[in-house]
C-alpha positions in Angstrom: 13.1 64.8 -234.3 16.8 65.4 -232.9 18.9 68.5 -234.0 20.0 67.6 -237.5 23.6 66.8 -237.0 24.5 65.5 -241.1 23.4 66.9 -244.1 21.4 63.7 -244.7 19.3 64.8 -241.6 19.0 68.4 -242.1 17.5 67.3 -245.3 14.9 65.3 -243.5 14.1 68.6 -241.4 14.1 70.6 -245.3 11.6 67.8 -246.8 8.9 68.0 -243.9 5.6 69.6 -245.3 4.2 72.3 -243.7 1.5 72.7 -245.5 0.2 72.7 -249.4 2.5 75.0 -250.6 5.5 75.1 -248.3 8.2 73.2 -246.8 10.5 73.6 -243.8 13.3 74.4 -246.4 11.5 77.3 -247.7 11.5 79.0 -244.0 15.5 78.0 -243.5 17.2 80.7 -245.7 18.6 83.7 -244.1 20.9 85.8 -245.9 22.7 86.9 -242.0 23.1 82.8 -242.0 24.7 82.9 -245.4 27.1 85.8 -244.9 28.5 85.1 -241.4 28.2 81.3 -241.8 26.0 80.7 -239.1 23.7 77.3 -239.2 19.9 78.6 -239.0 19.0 75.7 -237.5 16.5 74.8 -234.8 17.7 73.0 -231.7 13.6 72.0 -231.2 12.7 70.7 -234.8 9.6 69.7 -233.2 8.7 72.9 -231.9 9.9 74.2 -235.1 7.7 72.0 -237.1 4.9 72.4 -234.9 3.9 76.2 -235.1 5.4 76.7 -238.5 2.3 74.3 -240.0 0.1 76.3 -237.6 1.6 79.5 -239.5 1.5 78.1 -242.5 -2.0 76.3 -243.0 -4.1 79.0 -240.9 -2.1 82.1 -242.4 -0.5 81.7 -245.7 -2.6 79.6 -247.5 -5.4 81.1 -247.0 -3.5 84.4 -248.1 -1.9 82.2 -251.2 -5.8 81.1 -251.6 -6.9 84.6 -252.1 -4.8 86.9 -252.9 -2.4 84.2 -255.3 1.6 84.0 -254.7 3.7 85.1 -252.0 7.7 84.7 -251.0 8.9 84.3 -247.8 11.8 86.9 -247.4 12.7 86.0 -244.1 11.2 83.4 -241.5 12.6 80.9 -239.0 15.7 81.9 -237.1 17.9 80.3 -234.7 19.0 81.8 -231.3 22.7 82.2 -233.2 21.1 83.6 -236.4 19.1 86.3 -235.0 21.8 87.3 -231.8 24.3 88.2 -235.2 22.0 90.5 -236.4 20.6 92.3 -233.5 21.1 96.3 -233.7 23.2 96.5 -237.5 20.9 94.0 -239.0 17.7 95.3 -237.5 17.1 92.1 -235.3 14.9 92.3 -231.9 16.6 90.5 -229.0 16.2 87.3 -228.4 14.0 87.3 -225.9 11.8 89.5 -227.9 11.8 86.9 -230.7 11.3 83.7 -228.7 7.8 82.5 -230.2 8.2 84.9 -233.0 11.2 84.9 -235.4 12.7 82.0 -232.9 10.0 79.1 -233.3 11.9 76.7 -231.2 11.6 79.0 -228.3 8.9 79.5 -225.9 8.3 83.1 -224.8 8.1 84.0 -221.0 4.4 83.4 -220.8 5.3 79.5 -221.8 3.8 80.5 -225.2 4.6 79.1 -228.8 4.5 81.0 -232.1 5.9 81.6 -235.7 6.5 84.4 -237.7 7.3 84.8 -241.3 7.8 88.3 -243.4 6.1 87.8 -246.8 5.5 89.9 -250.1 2.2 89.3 -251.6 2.8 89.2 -255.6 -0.4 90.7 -257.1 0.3 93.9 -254.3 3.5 94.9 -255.6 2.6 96.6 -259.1 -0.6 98.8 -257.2 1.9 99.0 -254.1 4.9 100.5 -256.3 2.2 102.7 -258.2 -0.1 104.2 -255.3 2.5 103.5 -252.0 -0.7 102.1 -250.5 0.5 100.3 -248.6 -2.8 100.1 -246.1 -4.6 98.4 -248.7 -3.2 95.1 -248.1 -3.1 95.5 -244.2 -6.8 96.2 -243.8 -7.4 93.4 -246.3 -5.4 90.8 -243.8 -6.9 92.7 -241.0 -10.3 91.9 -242.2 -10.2 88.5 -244.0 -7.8 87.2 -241.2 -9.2 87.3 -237.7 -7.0 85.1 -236.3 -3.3 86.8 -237.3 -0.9 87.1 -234.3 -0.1 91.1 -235.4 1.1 92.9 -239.4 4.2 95.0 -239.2 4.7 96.4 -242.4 8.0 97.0 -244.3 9.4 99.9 -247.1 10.5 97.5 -249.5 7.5 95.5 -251.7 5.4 96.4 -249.0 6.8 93.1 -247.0 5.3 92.4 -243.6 5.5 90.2 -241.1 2.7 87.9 -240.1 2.4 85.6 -237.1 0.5 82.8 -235.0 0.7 82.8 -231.9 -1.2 80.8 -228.9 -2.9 84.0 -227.6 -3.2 86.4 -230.7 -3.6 90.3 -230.6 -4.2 92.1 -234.0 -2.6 95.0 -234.8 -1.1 96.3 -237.6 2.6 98.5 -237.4 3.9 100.5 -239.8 7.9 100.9 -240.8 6.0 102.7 -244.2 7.1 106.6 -243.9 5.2 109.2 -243.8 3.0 106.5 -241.9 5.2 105.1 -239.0 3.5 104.0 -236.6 0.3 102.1 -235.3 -2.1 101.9 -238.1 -4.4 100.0 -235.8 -4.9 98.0 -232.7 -7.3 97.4 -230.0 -9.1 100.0 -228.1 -8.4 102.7 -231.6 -11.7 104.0 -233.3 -10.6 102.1 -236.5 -9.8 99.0 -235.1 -13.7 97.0 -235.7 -15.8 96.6 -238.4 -15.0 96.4 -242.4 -12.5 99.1 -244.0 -13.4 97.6 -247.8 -13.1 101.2 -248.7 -9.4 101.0 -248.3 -8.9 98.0 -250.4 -11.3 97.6 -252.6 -9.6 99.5 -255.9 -6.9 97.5 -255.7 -9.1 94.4 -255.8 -10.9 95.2 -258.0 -7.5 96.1 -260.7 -6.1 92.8 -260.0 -8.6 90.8 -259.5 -7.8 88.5 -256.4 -9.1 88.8 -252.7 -12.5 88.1 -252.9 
């Protein structure tokens, strides 16, 4: 698929299915897009398309699957997008988001990937109640071998959630007083199951198992 150049053929990119429950439109929106009236719109829609299903049918389905809705706050970005909202917008660089935020990019290493941040409905009313936040990672961190790295966010306890060709898992956190790593390979907490962590909230709302 070529660059949309008409709105007739941005449609087309906007229509193709990723996956049960999303579409390519649903990883377009960016409010830095909308305010500065830049086009978020991949130069590789075939890269684009590519690792978004990837992202889509190994990671947020299965999370949909378990744990019931979620919203994408903030996913594909072009070069153009995410270069306006470096530093006052809290954008990494460019280089640091090619195979991440930047699907139609491949990193240094020649390597593809997607990343999408995501709230999970059923966490927010235990998240906005308890601030435990590190219920929810340990849950992805256990149910979801194959995730490409969690960073964790403030606000409705979004994160971001990636595939990637070589994945590492870890999981960041942005939460205060928690900054910091939570886990990631070679820490004492980083194997085995950490059910203890998660298992009151899934047991109040009744998802995740």
């Amino acid at each position: 698929m070529r660059r949309p150049g008409s709105v007739s053929s941005l449609e087309d990119l906007g229509r193709v299915r990723l996956s049960e429950n999303f579409f390519m439109r649903d990883m377009l929106y960016s409010e830095i897009a909308n305010f500065y009236g830049i086009p978020n719109i991949p130069d590789d829609p075939d890269l684009a398309i590519a690792v978004g299903k990837r992202l889509c049918e190994e990671l947020l389905e299965p999370i949909w699957d378990k744990l019931g809705r979620i919203s994408v706050r903030s996913a594909y970005r072009s070069c153009s997008v995410n270069e306006a909202g470096i530093g006052k917008h809290a954008c990494a660089s460019n280089e640091s988001n090619y195979a991440g935020h930047i699907w139609d990019r491949r990193d240094k290493d020649e390597l593809s990937g997607a990343t999408a941040c995501i709230v999970v409905h059923s966490f927010i009313p235990y998240y906005e109640r308890t601030g435990h936040w590190q219920a929810l990672a340990w849950w992805l961190h256990d149910n979801l071998p194959q995730n490409g790295g969690l960073t964790f966010y403030p606000k409705l306890a979004a994160f971001n959630i990636s595939w990637y060709e070589q994945p590492v898992r870890h999981i960041y956190s942005h939460i205060p007083p928690n900054r910091g790593w939570l886990t990631k390979a070679g820490m004492d907490n980083y194997e085995g199951s950490h059910e203890a962590e998660y298992q009151a909230w899934i047991d109040e709302a009744g998802v995740g198992r």
